[in-house]
N, C-alpha and C positions, 0 to 999 in steps of 0.2 A: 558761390562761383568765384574763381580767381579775378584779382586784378586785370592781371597781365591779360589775361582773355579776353576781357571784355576792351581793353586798350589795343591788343591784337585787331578786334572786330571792327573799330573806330578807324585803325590806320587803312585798314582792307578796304573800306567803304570809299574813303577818301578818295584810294587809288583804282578804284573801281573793281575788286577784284571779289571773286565771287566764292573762290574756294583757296587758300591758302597752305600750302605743306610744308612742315621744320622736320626736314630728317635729324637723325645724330650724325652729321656729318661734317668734317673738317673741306677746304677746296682739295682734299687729297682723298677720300674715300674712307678716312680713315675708322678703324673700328675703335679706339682712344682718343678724345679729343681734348684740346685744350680750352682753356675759360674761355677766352672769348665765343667760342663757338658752340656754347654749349645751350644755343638759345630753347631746346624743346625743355630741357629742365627748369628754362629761368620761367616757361610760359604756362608748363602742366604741374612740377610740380614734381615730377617723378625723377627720380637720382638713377636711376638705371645706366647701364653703358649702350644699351641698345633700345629703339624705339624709335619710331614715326608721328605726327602729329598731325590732322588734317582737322582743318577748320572750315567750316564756313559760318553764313548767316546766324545760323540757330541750330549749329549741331559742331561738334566737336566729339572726336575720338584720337586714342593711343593705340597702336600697333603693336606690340611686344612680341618677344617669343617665351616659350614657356622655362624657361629660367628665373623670369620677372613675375610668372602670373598674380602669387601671394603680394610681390611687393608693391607691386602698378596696382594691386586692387587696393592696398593697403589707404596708399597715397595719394591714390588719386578721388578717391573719397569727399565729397562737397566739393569737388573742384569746377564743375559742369564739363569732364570730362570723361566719356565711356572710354572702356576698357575692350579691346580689341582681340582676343588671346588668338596671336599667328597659329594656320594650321588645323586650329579646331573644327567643326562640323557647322556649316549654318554661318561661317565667319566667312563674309566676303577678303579678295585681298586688297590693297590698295587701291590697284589699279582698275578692281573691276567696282570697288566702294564707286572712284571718280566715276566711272563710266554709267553706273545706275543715279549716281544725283546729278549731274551735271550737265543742268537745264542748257537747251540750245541757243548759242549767240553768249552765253555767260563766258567767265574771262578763271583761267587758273593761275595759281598765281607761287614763285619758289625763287628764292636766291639759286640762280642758275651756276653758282660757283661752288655750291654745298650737293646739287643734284650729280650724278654721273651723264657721260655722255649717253649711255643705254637705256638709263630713267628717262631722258629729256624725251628720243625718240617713242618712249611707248607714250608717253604724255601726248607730244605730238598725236599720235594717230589719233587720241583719245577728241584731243581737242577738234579736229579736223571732221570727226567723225560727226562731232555736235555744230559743226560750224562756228565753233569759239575760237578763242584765243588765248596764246601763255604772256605774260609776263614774267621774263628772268630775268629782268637786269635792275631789279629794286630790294633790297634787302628789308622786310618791313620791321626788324630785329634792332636794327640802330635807330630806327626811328619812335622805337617804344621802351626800348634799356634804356635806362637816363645813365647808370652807371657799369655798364659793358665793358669788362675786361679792355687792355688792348692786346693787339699780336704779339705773342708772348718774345721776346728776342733775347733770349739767356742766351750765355758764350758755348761754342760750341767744342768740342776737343776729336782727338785725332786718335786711334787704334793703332801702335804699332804691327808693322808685319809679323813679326815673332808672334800674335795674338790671334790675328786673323789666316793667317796662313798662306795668305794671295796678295799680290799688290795691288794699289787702283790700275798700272799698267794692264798688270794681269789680266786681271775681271774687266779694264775695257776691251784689251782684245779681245776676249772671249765675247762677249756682247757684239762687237764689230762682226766677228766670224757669221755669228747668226742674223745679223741683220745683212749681210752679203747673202747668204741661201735664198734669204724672204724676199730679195730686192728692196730692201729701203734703204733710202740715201739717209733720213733721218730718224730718231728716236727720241719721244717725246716719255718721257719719264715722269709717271706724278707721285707714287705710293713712296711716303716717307721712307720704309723701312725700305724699299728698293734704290732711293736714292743716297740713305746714308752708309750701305751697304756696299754699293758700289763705290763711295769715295772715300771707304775706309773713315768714315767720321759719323761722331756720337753726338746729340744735344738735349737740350731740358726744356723743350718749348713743349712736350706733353708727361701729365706726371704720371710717372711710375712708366715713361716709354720714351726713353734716350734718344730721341731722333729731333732736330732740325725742321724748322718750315723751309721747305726747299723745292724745289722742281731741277729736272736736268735736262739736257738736250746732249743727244751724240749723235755725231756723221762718221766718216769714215776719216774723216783730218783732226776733228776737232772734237772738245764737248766743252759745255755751258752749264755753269751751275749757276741756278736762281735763287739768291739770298740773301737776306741781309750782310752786307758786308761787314756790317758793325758787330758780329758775332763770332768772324774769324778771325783768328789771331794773326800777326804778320808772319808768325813761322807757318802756320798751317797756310795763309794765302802765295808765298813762296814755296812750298812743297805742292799746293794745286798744281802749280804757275810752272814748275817741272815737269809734269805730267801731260803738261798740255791742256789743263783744264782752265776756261776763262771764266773770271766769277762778275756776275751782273745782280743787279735788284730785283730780287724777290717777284715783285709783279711786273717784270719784263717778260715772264712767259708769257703773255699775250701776243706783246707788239711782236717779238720772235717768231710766232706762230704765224704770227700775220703775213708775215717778210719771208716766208720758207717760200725757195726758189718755185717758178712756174714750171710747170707742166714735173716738178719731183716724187718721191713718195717718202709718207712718213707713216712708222711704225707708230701706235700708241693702242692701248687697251681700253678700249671703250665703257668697260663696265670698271672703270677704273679712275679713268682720265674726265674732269666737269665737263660739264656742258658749254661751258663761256670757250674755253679752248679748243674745244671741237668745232663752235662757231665762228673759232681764228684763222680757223685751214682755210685759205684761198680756193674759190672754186676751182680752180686749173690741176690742184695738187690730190696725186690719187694717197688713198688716207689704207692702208694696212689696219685693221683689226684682228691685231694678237696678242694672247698673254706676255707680259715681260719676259725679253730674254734673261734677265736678271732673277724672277721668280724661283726655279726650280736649283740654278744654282747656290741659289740664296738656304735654301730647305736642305739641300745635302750636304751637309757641315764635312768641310776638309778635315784633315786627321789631326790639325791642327788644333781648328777647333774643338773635334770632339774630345782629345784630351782634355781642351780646356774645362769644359763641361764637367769631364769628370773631375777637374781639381777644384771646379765652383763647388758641385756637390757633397764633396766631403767637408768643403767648410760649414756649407749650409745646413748638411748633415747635423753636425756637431750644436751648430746655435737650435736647430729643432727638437734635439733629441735631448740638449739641457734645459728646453721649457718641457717637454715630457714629466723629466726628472723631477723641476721644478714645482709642476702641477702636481702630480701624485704626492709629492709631499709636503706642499702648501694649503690643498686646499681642502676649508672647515676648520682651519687655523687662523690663517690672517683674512682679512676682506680682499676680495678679489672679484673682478667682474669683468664682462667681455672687453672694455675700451685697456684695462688694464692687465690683459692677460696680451692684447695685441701688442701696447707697449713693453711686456717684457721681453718675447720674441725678438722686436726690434731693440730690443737692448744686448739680448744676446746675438743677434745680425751682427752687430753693429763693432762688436766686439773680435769678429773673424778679418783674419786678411785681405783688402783687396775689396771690401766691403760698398756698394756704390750706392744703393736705395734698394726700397722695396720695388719689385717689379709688376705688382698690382695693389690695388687700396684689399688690405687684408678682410677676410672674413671668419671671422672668428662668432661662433654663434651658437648658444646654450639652448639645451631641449628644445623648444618649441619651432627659436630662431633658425634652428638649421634646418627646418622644412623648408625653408625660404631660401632657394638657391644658391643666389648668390649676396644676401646677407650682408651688409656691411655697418656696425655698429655704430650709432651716436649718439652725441650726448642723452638725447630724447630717447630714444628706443635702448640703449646702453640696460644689462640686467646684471645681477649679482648671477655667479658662477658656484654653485652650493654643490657640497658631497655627494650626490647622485647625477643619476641619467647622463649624458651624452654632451660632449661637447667637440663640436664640427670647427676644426681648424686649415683653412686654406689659404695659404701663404706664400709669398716667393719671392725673390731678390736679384736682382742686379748683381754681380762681380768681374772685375776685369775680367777674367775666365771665362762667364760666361753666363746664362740667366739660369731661375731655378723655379720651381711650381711645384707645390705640395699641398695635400691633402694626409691630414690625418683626426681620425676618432676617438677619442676620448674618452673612455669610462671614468665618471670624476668620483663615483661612490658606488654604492648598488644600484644593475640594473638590472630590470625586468629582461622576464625571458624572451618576449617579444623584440624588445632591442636587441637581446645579445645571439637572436637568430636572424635578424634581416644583417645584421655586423658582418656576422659568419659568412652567409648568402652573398654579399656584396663584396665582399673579402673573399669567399671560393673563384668568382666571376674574375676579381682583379688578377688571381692566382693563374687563372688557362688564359687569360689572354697576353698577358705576361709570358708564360710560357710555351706561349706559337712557334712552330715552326709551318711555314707557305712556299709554295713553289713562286719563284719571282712571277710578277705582272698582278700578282693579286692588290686588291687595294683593302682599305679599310673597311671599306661596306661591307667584305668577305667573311671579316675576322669580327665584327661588332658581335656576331652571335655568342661569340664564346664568353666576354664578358654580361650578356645579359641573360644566359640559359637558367642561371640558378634561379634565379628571379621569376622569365617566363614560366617555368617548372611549377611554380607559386601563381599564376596568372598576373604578376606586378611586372612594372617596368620603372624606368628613369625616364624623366623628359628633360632629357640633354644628351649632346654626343658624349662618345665614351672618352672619344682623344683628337685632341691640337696638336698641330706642331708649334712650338718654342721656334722663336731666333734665337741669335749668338750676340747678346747684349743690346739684344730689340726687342719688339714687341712678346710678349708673354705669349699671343694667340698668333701664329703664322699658318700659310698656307704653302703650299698647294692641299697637302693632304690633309686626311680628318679619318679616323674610324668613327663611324656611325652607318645605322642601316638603310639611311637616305641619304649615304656619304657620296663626295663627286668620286669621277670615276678614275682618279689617279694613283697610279701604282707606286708602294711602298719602295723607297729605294735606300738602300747604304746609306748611311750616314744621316738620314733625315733622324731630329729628335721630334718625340711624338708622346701627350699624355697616356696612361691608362688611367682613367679614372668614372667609372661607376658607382653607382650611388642607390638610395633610396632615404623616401622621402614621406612621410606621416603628417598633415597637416595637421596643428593643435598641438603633435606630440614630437617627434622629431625627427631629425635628418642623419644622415649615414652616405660620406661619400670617402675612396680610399682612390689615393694620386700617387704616382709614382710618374717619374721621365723615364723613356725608354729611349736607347738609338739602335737604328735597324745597322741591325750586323750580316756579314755575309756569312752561310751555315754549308752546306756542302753541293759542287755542284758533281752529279755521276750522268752515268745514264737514263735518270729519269726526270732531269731537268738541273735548273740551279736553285735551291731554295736557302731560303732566310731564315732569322728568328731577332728575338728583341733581347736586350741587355740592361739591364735595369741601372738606371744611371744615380735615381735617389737615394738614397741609404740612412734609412732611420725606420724604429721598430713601427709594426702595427700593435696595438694594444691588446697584451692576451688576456686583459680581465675581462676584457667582453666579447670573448672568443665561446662559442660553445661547437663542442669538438665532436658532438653529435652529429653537424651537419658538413664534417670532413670526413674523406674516407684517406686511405692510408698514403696513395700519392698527393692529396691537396695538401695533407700532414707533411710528408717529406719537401714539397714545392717550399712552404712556410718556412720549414726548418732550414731549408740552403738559403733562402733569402735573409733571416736573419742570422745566421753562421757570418756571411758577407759581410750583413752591417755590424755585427760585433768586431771581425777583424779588421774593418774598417775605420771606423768610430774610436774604437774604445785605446788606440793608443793615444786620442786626444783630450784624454778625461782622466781624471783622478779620485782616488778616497772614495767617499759615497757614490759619488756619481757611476765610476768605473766598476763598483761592486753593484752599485742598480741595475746596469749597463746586461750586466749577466744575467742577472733572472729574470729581464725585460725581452731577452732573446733567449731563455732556454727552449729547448725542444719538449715537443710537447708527443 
């Protein structure tokens, strides 16, 4: 049994509390957090990006979703932590976990700053229901890390317009507009990527996800930004100060909150916005529960940006498609293994223009490892990368231009026929979904079929969605939309970037997953409506050694063959000598 658990259970007692929960959660909802906040890892054990933690007395469990199940089971191994797998059969969910153990008059217990305002209320009922009570306003995480990170406060930088496409002016009127339809005098902004979005600025307080600890406030006169002030520069605090934007401390969103005028209304998203700030609204003030006006313009990248995207990609193109090159003819040569196939990548990243960081902790993961979703190599689990079977590369970056997310599969010597038919199989699937065309209003849930037919056809599936949307030099995973077939119910629009990528998954033996960016482009509108299709914005080959051409028929052939024609004309005036004659027969037609 861990430490930290049993010192978790000590502080609980102390404070009288009967059941304890550590989301993965930042005061901002976020789906990437920073070290200080990454208390469910310091306390289970498990490095996951996603997961829950509920404690009590004599029993402890993890939450996951199935992306993690291989790894949280891995991990969590002697920890005195059960393993939770979301979604499964016979798997309670959290909230009905709480509701069947949580004896009457007992006390629950959450950093009400980490919880969302929407968690707090289902808690509530839960607790009211046993006639208990919650405790939010005790962190039991500081009181049991002796050495807890602090708030992370790196300096923050500024996106010129040429970049983004829109001014902060802009994007606030735009916000203003919508918040006059809804009636609200104010807007309560928490979601980092919404707030660094709207003020046209980047930062490094979470890794591998450019955004600021910040919060914002706008009315119709004014807007407030919450943040360390020691992070913006004086050119960028006189460019706010033009705009109209007043910049205050960080944890002034409260008192703010407190002080919004009587009897007003304020806009904020509850399943978005803590619970401590929700508990700051004044009773007098009627409180608007809506998605971010900010949200959906955030996801429909201006022409701006989506150029920008495409000039990220070709550079990112070119650093992927030279560890390709690099792979196929280094390895069973020199030693080489997963920590140091990552570092060459970001060697060759590093080496393209415009270059800012990676924009997720890479996973890079040999045979066995890439059953294991989402994979991320260490020193400890680190393996040699030898002339056979499969190696699952998913990577992405950061550039002024714009963010990038790739998947790609690796034949690193002979494989078996078995891999080099689910390759094919999950490789056909990336191929029709890719190549959709929908009449507008369809959403992702529509089209998830077409990448996982080959698959279903076989009675297999993936357990993950097929596609995220990307920001524009923010978080790697955005929303509103998602392809998947328990996707929400939001309609695919212009300009949204959005993954394809489906996979399959062998546990013991290996993994197979194929990524590409797409941006919904507009296709023809007639008489029978206005329909779309996707554009494929990544450009680097898929691997034809473990292609078997048995399970394409002559248009999946043809789809393959324009897609790499693309990335050859693409790519290859940035590459020479070797490289540029690889180039060729890594994209013949086949």
């Amino acid at each position: 049994m861990r430490q930290q658990l049993l010192e978790l259970r000590r502080a609980m007692q102390a404070h009288g509390i009967d059941l304890y929960i550590i989301p993965t959660d930042d005061f901002h909802a976020s789906e990437y957090v920073g070290a200080h906040f990454r208390g469910r890892h310091y306390v289970s054990g498990f490095t996951g990006s996603a997961g829950t933690l509920v404690v009590t007395a004599d029993w402890a469990g993890l939450w996951t979703d199935g992306r993690y199940f291989l790894q949280a089971g891995q991990q969590l191994e002697g920890s005195g932590i059960e393993l939770c797998k979301m979604g499964e059969p016979d798997v309670p969910t959290i909230p009905e976990y709480i509701e069947k153990t949580l004896e009457a008059g007992q006390t629950l217990g959450f950093d009400g700053r980490v919880v969302t305002a929407r968690q707090y209320e289902g808690y509530q009922r839960i607790a009211e229901k046993k006639q208990g009570k919650i405790v939010s306003d005790v962190d039991l995480l500081d009181e049991i890390w002796a050495e807890r990170p602090a708030l992370s406060a790196e300096p923050a930088w500024e996106l010129p317009v040429s970049l983004t496409g829109r001014s902060r002016q802009e994007k606030l009127h735009q916000v203003r507009r919508e918040m006059e339809i809804l009636g609200a005098d104010t807007l309560i902004l928490s979601s980092l990527m919404d707030v660094c979005w709207l003020m046209n600025l980047r930062g490094n307080d979470v890794d591998c996800t450019p955004v600021m600890l910040s919060f914002a406030a706008v009315t119709m006169t004014d807007a407030v930004l919450f943040v360390n002030p020691a992070i913006l520069s004086t050119e960028i605090q006189a460019h706010l100060k033009e705009d109209g934007v007043t910049i205050r401390p960080y944890a002034c969103v409260y008192e703010y909150t407190k002080k919004l005028p009587e009897d007003s209304t304020v806009m904020m998203n509850l399943n978005v916005v803590n619970s401590l700030i929700r508990a700051c609204v004044p009773a007098s003030v009627r409180v608007i529960d809506h998605v971010d006006p900010t949200e959906l313009p955030k996801a429909v990248k201006n022409a701006t940006e989506v150029e920008g995207f495409r000039k990220a990609h070709v550079q990112d193109g070119v650093a992927v498609t030279r560890l390709m090159y690099w792979l196929k003819h280094n390895v069973g040569k020199i030693p080489m293994d997963e920590l140091s196939v990552a570092e060459k990548l970001e060697e060759f990243r590093r080496e393209r223009p415009d270059y800012i960081g990676p924009s997720f902790a890479p996973i890079i993961a040999y045979g066995a490892h890439g059953a294991i979703v989402h994979y991320s190599p260490t020193k400890e689990s680190n393996i040699p990368v030898e002339p056979r079977s499969l190696l699952l590369a998913d990577t992405g970056g950061h550039y002024l231009q714009g963010t990038t997310d790739i998947t790609r599969t690796f034949a690193m010597g002979e494989t078996t026929d078995e891999e080099k038919k689910f390759f094919t199989l999950v490789l056909k699937g990336h191929l029709h979904l890719g190549n959709a065309r929908w009449k507008y209003g369809c959403t992702g849930a529509n089209l998830d079929y077409l990448a996982r037919e080959p698959l279903w056809q076989e009675n297999m599936d993936y357990n993950h969605g097929t596609g995220h949307g990307v920001g524009y030099v923010l978080s790697v995973h955005e929303g509103p939309q998602r392809i998947h077939w328990r996707g929400a119910p939001i309609p695919l629009e212009p300009g949204m970037v959005t993954s394809d990528e489906p996979g399959f998954y062998l546990e013991g033996k290996f993994g197979i997953r194929h990524e590409n960016l797409t941006v919904v482009c507009e296709g023809e509108t007639n008489a029978y409506g206005r329909f779309l299709h996707f554009d494929y914005l990544t450009m680097v080959p898929f691997d034809l050694d473990a292609v078997d051409t048995r399970y394409l028929n002559e248009d999946d052939k043809k789809l393959l063959n324009a897609y790499h024609a693309k990335v050859r004309e693409t790519i290859l005036p940035y590459l020479a000598g070797d490289e540029a004659e690889w180039l060729l027969h890594a994209t013949r037609a086949i």
